[in-house]
C-alpha positions as CSV (number, residue, x, y, z in Angstrom):
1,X,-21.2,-21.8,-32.1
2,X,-19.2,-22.8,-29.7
3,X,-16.8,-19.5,-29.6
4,X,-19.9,-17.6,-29.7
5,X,-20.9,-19.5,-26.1
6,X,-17.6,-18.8,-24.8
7,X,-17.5,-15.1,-25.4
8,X,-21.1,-14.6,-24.3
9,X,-19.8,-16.3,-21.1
10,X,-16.4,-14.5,-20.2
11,X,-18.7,-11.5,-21.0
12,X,-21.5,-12.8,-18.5
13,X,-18.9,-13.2,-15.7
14,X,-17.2,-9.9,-16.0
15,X,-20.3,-8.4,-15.9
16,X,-21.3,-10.0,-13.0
17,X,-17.6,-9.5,-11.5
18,X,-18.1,-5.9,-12.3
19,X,-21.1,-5.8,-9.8
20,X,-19.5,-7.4,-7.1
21,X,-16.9,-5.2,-7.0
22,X,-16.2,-3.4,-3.5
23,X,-16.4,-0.2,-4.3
24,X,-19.5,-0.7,-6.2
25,X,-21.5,-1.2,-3.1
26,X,-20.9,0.5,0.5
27,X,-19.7,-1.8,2.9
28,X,-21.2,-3.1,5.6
29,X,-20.4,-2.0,9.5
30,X,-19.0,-4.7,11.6
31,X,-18.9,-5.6,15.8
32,X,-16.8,-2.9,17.3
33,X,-15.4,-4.4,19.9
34,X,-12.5,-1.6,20.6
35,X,-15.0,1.2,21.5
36,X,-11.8,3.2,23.1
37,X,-10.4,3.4,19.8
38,X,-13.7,4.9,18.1
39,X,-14.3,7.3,20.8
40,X,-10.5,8.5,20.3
41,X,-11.2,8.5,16.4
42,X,-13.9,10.8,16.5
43,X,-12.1,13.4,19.0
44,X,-9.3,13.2,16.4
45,X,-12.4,14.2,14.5
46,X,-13.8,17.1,16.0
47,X,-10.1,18.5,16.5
48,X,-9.5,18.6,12.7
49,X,-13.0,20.0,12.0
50,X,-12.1,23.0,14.5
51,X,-8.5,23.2,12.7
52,X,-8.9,25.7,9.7
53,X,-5.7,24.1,8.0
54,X,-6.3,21.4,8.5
55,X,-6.8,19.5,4.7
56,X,-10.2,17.4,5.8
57,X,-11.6,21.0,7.4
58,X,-14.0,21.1,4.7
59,X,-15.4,17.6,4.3
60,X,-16.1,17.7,8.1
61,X,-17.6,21.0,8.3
62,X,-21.1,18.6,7.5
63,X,-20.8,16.5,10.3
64,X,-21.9,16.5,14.3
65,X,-19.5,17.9,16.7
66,X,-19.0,14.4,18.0
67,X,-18.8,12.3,14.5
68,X,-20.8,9.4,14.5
69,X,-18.3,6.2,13.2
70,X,-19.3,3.0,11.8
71,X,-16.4,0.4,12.1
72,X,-16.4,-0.7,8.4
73,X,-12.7,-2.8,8.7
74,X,-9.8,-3.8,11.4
75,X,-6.6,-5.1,9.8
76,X,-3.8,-5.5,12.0
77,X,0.2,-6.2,10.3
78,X,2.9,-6.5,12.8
79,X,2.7,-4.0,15.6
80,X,0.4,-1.5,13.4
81,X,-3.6,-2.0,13.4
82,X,-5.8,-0.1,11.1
83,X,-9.3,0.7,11.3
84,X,-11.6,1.7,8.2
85,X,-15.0,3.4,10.1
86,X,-17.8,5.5,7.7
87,X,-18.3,8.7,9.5
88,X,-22.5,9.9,9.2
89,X,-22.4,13.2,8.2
90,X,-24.5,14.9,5.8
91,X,-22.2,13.6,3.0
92,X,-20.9,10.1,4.2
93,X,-17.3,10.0,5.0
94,X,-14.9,7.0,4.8
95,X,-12.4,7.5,7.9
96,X,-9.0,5.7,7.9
97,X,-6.7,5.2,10.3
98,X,-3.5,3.3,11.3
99,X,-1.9,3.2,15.1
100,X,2.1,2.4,15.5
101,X,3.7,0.4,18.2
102,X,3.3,3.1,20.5
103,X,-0.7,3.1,20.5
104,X,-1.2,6.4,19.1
105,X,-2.7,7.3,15.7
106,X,0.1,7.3,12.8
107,X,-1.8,7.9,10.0
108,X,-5.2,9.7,10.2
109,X,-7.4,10.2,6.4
110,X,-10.6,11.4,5.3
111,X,-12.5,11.0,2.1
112,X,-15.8,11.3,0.4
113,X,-17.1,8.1,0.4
């Protein structure tokens, strides 16, 4: 009985682990409080949208010309911060994107979200 109790319960909190995993549920939009950085985001935006080869073309094509960005994340390690915004399109988009020492975007991704 009492293996029976402790299986049902290891399976009861995976279970309920499994739900609460992040990428089981979209997350939430926090304070911007760096609107500079959102507003240069989205114009990094537009400019791939316009940009035939550019490899997020497509997944952009669905969006406004000025890409409306929810600030989902802000991480910051060393010199480098990041930034994790949802961009409303027609299809939401999840929008990452790291700036070096110098203040100008390093690393600039979009995904399906």
């Amino acid at each position: 009985m009492r293996h029976l109790v402790s299986v049902l319960l290891t399976g009861a909190l995976a279970a309920g682990c499994a739900v609460a995993a992040p990428g089981e549920r979209p997350p939430k939009p926090i304070d911007d409080v760096e609107p500079e950085v959102t507003r240069e985001v989205a114009a990094a935006l537009s400019r791939m949208a316009g940009d035939a080869g550019a490899e997020a073309a497509p997944l952009l094509r669905g969006c406004p010309a000025a890409v409306p960005l929810e600030l989902l994340r802000r991480t910051t390690k060393g010199e480098e911060r990041s930034y994790l915004y949802r961009g409303r399109c027609q299809a939401p988009l999840l929008v990452s994107v790291t700036y070096g020492k110098a203040a100008n975007i390093k690393q600039l991704s979009v995904k399906a979200e």
